[in-house]
Biopython code that builds the backbone (N, CA, C, O; Angstrom):
import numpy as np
from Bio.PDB.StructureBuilder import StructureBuilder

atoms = [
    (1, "UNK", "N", (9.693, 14.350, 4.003)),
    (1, "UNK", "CA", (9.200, 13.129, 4.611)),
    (1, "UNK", "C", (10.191, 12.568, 5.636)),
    (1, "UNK", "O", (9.729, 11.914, 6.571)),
    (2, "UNK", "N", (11.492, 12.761, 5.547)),
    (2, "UNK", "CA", (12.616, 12.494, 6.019)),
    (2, "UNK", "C", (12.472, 12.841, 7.648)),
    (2, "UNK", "O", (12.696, 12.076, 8.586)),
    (3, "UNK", "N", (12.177, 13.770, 7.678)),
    (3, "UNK", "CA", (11.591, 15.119, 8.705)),
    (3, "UNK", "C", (10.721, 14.873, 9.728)),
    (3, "UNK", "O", (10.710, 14.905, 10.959)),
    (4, "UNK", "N", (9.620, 14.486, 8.342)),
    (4, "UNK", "CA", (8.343, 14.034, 9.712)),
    (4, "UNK", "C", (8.594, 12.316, 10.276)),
    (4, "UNK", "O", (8.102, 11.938, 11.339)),
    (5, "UNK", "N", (9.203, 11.640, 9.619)),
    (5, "UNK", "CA", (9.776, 10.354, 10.512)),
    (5, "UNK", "C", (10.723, 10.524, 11.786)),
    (5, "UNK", "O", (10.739, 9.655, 12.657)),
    (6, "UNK", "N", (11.584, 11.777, 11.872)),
    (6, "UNK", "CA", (12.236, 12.190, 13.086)),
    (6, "UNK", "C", (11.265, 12.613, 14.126)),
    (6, "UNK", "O", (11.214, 12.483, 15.349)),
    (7, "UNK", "N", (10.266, 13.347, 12.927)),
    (7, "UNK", "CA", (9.350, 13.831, 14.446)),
    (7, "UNK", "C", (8.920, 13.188, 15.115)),
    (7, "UNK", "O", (8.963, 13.193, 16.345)),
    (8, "UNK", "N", (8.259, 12.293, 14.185)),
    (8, "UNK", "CA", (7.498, 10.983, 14.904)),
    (8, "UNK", "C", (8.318, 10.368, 15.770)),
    (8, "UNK", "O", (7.963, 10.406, 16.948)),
    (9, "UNK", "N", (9.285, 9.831, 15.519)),
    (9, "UNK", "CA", (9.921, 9.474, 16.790)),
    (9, "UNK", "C", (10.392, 10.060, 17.742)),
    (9, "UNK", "O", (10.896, 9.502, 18.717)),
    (10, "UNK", "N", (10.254, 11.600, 17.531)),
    (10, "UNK", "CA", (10.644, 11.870, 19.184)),
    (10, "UNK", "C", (9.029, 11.977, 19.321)),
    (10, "UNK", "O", (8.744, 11.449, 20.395)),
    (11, "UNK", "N", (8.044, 12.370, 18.776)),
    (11, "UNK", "CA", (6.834, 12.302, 19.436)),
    (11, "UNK", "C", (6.470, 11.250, 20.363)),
    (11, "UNK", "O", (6.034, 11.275, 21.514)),
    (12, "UNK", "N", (6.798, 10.210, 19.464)),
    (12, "UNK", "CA", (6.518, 8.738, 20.665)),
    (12, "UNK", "C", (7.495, 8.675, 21.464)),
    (12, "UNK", "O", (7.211, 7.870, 22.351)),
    (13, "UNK", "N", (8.554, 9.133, 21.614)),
    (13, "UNK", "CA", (9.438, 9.116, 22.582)),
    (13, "UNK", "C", (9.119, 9.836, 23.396)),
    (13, "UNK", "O", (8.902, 9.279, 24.472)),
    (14, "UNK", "N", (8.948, 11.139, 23.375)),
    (14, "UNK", "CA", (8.275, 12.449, 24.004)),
    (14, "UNK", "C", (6.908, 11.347, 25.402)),
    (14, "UNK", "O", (7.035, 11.291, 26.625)),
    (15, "UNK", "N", (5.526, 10.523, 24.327)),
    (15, "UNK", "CA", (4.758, 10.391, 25.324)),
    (15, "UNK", "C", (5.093, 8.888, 25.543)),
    (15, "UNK", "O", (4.123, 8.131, 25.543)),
    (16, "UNK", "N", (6.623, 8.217, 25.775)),
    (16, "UNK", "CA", (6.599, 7.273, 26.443)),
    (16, "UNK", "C", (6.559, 6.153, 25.901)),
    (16, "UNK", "O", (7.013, 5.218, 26.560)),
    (17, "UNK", "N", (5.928, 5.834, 24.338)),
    (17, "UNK", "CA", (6.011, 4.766, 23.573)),
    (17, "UNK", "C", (7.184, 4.646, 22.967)),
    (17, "UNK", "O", (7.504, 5.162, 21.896)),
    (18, "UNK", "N", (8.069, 3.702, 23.915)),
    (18, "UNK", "CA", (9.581, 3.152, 23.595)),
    (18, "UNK", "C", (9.604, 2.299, 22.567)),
    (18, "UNK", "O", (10.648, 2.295, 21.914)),
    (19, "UNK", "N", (8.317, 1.211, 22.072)),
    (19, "UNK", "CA", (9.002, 0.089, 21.590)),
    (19, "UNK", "C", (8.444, 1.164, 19.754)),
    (19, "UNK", "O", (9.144, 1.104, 18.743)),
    (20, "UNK", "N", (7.355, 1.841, 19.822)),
    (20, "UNK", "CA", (7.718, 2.444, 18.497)),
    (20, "UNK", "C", (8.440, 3.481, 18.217)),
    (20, "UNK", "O", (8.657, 3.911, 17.084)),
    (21, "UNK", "N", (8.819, 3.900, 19.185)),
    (21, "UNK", "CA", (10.296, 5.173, 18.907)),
    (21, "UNK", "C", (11.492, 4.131, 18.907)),
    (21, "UNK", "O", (12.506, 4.620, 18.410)),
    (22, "UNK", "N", (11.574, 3.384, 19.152)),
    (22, "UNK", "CA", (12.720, 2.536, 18.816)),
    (22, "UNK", "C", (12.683, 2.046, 17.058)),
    (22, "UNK", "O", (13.463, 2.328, 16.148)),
    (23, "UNK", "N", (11.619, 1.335, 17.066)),
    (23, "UNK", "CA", (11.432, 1.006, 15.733)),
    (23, "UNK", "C", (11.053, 2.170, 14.658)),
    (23, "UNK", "O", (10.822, 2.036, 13.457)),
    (24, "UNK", "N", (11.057, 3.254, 15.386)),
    (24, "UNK", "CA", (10.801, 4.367, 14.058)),
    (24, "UNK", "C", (12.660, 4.622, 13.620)),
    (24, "UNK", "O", (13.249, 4.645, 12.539)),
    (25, "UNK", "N", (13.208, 4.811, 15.332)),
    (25, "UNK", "CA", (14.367, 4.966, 14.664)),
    (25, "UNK", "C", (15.619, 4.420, 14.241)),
    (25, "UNK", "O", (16.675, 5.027, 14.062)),
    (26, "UNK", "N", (15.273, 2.682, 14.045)),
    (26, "UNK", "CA", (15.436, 1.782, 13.070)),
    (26, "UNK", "C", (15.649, 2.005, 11.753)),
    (26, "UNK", "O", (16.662, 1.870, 11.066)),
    (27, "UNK", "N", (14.037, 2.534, 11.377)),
    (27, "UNK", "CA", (13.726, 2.759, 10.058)),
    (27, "UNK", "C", (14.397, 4.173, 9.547)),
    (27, "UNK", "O", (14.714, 4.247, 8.360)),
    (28, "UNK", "N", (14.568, 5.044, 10.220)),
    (28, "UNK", "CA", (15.080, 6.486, 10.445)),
    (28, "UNK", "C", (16.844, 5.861, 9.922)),
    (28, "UNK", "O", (17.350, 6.066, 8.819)),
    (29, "UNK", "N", (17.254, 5.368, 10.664)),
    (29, "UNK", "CA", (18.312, 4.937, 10.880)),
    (29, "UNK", "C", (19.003, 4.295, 9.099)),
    (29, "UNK", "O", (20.079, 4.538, 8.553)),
    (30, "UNK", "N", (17.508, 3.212, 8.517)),
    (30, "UNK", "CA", (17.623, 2.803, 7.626)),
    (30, "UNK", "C", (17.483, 4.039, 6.079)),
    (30, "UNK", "O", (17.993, 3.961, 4.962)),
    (31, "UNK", "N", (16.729, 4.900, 6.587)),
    (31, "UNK", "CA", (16.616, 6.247, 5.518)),
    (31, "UNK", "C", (17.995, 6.363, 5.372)),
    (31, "UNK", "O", (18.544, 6.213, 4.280)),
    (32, "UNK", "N", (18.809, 6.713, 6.778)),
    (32, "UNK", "CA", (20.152, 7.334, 6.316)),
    (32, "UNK", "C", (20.839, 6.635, 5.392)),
    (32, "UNK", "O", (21.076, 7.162, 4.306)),
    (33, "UNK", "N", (21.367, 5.031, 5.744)),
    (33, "UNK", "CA", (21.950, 4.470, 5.164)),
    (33, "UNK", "C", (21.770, 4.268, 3.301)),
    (33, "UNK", "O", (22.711, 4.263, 2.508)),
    (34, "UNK", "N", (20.519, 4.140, 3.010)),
    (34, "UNK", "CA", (20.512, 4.250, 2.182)),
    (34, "UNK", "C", (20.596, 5.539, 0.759)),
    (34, "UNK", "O", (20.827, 5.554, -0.450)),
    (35, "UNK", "N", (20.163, 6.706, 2.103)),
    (35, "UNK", "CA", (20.950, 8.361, 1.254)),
    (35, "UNK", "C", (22.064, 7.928, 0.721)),
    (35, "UNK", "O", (22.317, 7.766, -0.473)),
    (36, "UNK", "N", (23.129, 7.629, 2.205)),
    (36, "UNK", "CA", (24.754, 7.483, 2.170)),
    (36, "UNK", "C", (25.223, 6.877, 0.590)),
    (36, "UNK", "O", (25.785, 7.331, -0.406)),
    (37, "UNK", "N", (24.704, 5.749, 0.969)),
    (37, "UNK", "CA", (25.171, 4.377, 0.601)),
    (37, "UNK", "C", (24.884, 4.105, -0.700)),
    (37, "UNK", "O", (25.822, 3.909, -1.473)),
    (38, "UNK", "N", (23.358, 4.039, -1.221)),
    (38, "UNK", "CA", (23.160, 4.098, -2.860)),
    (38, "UNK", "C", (22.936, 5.036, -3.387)),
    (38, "UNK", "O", (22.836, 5.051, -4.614)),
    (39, "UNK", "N", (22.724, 6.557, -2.343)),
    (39, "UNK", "CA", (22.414, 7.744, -3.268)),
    (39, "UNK", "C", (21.190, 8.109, -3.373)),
    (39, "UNK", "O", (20.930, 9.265, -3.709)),
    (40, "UNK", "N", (20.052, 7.052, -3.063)),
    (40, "UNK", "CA", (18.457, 7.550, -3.427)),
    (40, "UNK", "C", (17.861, 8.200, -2.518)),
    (40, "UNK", "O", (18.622, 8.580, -1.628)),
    (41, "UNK", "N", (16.703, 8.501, -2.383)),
    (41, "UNK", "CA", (15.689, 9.509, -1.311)),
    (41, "UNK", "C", (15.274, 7.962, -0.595)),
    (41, "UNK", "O", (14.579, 6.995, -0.906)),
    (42, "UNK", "N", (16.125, 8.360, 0.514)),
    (42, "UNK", "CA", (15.824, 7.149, 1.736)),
    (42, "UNK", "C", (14.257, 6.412, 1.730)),
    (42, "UNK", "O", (14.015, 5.205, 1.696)),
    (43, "UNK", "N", (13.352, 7.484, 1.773)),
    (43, "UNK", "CA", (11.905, 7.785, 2.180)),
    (43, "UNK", "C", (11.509, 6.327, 0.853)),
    (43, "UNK", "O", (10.940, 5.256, 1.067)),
    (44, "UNK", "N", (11.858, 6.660, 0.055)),
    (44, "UNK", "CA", (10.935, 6.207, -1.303)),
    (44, "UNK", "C", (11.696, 4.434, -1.343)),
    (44, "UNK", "O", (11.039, 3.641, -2.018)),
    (45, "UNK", "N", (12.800, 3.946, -0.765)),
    (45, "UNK", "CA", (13.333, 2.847, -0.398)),
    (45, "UNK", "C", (12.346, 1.975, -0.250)),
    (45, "UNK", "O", (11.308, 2.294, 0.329)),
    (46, "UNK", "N", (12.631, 0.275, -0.961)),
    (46, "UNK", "CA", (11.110, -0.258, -1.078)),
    (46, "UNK", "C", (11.221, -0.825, 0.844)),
    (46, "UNK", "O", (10.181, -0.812, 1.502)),
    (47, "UNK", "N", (12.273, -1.176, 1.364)),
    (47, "UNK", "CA", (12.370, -1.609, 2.657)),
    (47, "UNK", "C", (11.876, -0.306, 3.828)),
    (47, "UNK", "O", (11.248, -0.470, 4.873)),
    (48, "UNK", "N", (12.271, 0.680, 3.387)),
    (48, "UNK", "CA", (11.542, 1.838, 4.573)),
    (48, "UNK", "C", (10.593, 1.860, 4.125)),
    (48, "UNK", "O", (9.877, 1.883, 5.126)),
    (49, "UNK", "N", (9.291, 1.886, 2.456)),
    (49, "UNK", "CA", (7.838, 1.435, 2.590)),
    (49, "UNK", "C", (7.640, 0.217, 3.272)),
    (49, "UNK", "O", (6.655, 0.237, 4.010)),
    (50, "UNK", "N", (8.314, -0.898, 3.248)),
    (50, "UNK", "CA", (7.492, -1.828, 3.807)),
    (50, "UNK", "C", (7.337, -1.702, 5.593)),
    (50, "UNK", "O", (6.340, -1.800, 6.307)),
    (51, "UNK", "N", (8.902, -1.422, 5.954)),
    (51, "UNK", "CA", (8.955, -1.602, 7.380)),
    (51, "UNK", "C", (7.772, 0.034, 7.728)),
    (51, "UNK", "O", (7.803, 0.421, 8.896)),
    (52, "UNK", "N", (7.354, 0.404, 7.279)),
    (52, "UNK", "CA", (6.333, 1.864, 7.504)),
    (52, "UNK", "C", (5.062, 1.239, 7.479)),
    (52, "UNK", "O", (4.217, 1.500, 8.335)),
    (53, "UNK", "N", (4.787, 0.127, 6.210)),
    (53, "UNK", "CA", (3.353, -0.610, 6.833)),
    (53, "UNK", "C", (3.598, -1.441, 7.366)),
    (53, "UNK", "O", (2.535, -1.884, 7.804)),
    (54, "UNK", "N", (4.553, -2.162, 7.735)),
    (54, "UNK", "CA", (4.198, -2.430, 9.235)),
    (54, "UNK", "C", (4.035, -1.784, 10.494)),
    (54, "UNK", "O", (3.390, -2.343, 11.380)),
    (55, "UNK", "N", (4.435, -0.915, 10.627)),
    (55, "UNK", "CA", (4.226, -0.177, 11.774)),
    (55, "UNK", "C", (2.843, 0.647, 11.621)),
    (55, "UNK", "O", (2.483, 1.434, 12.497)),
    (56, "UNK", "N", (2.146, 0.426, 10.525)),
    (56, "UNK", "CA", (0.955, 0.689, 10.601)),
    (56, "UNK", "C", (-0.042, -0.052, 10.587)),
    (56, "UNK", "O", (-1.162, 0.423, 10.780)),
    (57, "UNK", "N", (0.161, -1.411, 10.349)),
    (57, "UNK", "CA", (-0.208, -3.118, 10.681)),
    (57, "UNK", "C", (-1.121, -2.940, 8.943)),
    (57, "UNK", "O", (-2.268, -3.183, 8.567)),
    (58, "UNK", "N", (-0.436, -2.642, 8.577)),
    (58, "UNK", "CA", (-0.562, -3.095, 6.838)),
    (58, "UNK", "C", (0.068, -4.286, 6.343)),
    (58, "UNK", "O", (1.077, -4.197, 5.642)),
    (59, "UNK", "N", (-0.308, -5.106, 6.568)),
    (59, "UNK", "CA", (0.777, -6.290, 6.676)),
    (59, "UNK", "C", (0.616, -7.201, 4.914)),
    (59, "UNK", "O", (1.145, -8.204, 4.435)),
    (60, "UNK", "N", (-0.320, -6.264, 4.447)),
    (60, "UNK", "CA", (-0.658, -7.007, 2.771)),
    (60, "UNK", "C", (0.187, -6.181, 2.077)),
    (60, "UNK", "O", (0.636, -6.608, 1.013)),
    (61, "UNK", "N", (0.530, -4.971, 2.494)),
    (61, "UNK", "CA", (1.335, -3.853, 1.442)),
    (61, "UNK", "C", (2.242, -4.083, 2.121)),
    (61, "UNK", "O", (2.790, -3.004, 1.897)),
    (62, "UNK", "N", (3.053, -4.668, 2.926)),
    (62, "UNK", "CA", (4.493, -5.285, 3.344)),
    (62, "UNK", "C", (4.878, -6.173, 2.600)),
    (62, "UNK", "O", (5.908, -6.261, 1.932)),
    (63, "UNK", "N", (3.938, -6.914, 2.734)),
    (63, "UNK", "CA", (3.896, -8.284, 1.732)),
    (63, "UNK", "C", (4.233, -7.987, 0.482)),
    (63, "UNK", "O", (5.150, -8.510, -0.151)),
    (64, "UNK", "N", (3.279, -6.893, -0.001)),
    (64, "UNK", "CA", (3.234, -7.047, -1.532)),
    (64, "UNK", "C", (4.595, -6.046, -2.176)),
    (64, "UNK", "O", (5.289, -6.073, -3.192)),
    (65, "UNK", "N", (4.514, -5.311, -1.121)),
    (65, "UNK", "CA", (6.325, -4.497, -1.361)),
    (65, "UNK", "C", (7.405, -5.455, -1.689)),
    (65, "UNK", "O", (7.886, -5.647, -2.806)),
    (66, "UNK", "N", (7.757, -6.090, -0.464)),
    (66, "UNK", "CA", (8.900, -6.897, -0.387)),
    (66, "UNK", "C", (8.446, -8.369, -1.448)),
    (66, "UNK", "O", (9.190, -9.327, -1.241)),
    (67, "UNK", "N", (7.780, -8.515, -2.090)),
    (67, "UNK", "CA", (7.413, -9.616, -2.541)),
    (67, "UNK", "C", (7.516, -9.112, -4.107)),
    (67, "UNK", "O", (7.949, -9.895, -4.952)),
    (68, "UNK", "N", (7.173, -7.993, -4.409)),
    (68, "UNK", "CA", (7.503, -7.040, -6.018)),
    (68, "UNK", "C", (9.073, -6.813, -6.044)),
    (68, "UNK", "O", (9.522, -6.414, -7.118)),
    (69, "UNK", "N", (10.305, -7.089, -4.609)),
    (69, "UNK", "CA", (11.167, -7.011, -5.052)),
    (69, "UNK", "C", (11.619, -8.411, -4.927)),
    (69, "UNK", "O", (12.848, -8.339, -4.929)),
    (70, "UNK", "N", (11.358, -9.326, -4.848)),
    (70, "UNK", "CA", (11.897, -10.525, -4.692)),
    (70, "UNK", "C", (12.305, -11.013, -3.417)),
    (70, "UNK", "O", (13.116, -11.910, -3.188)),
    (71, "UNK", "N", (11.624, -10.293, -2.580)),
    (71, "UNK", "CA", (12.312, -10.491, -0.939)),
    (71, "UNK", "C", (11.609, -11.874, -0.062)),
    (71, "UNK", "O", (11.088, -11.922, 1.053)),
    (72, "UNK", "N", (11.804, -12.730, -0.896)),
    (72, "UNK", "CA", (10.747, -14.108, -0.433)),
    (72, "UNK", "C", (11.491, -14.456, 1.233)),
    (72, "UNK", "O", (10.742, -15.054, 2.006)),
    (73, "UNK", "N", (12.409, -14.220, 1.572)),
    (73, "UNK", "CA", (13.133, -14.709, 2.285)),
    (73, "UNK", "C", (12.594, -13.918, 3.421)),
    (73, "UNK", "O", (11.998, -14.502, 4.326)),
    (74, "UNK", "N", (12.819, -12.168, 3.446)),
    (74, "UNK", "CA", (12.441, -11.662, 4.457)),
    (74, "UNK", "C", (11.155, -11.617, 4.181)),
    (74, "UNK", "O", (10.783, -10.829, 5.051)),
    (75, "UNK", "N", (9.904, -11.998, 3.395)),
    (75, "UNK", "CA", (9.027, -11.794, 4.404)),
    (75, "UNK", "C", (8.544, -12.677, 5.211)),
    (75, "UNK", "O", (7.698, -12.369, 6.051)),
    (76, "UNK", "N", (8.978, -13.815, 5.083)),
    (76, "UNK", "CA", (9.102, -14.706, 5.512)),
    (76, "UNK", "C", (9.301, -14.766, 7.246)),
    (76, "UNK", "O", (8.564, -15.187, 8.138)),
    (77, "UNK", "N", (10.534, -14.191, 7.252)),
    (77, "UNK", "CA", (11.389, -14.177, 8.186)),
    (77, "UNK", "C", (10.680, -12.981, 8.853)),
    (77, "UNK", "O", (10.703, -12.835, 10.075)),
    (78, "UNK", "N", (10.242, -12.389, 8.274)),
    (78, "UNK", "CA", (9.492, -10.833, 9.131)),
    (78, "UNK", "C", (8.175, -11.551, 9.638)),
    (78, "UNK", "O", (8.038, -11.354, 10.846)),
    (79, "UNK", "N", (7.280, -12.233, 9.155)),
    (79, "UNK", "CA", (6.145, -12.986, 9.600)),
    (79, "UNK", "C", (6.076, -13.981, 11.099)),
    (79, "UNK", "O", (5.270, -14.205, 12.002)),
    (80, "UNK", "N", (7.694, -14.453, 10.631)),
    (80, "UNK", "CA", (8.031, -15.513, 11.772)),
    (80, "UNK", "C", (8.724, -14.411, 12.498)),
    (80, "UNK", "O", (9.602, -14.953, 13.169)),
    (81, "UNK", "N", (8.754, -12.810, 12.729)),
    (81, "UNK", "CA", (9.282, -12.314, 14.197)),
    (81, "UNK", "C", (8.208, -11.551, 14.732)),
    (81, "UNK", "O", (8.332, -10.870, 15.750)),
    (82, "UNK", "N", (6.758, -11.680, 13.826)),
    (82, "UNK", "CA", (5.603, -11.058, 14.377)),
    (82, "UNK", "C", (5.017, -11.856, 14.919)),
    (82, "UNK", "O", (4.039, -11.346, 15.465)),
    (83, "UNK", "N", (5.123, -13.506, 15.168)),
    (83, "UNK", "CA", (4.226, -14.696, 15.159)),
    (83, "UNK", "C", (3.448, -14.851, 14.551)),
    (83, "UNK", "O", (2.367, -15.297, 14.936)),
    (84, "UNK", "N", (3.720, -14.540, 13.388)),
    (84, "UNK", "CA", (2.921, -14.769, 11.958)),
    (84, "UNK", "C", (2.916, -15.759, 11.408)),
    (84, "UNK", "O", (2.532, -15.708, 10.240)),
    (85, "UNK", "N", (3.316, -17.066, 11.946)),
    (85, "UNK", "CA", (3.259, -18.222, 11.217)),
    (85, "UNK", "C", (2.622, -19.063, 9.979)),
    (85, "UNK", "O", (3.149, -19.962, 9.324)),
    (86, "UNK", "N", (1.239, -18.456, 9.854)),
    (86, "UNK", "CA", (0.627, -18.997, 8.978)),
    (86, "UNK", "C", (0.876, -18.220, 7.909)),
    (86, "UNK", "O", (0.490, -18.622, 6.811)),
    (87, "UNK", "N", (1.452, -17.168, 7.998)),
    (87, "UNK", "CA", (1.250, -16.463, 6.866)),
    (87, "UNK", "C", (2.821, -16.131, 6.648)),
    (87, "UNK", "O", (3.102, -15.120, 6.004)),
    (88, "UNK", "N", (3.913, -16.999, 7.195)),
    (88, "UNK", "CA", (4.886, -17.217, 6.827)),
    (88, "UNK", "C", (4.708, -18.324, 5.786)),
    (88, "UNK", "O", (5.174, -18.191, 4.654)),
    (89, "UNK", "N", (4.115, -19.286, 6.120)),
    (89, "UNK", "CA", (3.808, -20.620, 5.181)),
    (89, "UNK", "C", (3.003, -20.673, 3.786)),
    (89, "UNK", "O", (2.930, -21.375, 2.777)),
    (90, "UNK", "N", (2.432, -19.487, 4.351)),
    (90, "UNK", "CA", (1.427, -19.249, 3.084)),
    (90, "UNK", "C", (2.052, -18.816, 1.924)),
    (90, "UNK", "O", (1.833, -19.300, 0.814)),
    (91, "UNK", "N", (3.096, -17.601, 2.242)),
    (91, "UNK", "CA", (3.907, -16.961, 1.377)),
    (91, "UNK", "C", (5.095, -17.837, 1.124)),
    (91, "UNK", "O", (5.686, -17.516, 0.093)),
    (92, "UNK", "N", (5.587, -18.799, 1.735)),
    (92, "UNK", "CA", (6.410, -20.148, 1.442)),
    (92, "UNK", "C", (5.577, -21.108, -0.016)),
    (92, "UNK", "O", (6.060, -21.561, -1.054)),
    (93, "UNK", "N", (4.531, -21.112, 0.392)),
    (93, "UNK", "CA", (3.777, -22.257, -0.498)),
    (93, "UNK", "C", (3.464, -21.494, -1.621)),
    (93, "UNK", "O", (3.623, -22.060, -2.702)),
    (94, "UNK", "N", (2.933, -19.998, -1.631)),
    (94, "UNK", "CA", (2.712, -19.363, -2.983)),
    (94, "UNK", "C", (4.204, -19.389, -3.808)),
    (94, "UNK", "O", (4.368, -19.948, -4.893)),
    (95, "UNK", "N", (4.851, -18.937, -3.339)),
    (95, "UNK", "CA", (6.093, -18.701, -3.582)),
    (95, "UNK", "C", (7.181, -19.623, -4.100)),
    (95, "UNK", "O", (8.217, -19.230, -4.636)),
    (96, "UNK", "N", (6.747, -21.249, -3.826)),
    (96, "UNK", "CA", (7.240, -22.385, -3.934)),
    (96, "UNK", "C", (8.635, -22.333, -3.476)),
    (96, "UNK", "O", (9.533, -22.624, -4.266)),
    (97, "UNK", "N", (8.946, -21.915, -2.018)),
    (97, "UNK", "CA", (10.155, -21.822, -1.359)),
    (97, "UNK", "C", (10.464, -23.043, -1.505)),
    (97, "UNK", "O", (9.578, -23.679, -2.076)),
    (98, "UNK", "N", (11.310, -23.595, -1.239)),
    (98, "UNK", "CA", (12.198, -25.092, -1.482)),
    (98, "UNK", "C", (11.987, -25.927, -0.184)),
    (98, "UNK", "O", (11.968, -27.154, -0.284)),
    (99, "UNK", "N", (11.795, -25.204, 1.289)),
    (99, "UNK", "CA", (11.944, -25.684, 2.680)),
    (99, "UNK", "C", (10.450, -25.662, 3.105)),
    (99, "UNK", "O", (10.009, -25.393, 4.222)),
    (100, "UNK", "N", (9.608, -26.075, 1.735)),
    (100, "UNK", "CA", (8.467, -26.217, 2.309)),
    (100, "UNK", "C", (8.220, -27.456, 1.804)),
    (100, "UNK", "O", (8.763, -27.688, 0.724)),
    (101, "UNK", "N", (7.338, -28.593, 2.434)),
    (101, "UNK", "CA", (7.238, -29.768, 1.880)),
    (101, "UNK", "C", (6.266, -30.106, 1.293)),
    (101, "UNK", "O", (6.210, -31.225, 0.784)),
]
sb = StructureBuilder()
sb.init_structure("model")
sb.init_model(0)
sb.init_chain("A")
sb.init_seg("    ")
for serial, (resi, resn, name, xyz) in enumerate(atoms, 1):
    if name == "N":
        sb.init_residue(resn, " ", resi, " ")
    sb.init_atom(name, np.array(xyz, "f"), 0.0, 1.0, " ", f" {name:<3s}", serial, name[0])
structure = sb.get_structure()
């Protein structure tokens, strides 16, 4: 799986789509670190599933990834860099973030 995420990004690099060959190799980038770093199969990382549905505009199995690990903060913060606003707030108010009133 490791493999076909390289491909993919030179594929989109190959026909010209910069802003998702960039962000594939982000996530590419993020596989490694986490081989290195904790030892596990990058691929299966709950942050390279989520950042993978997003780039497939799965944005409920992002949610529900990062939200099964406790990541109230980034998805938050990932909502508010898509202009996702409402559904930054939404997941604020389910969530009973503190900076919501």
């Amino acid at each position: 799986d490791d493999e076909m995420l390289l491909v993919a990004e030179r594929a989109y690099a190959a026909l010209g789509n910069t802003s998702r060959a960039r962000y594939l190799h982000e996530v590419n980038k993020l596989v490694v670190q986490v081989e290195e770093g904790l030892g596990q199969d990058g691929i299966s990382h709950f942050m390279v599933k989520a950042k993978l549905a997003i780039l497939a505009k799965d944005f409920r199995s992002f949610e529900r990834i990062l939200l099964e690990q406790g990541q109230v903060e980034d998805v938050m913060e990932i909502y508010q860099d898509l202009h996702k606003y409402e559904e930054s707030i939404a997941v604020a108010e389910l969530k009973g973030h503190p900076d919501v009133a």
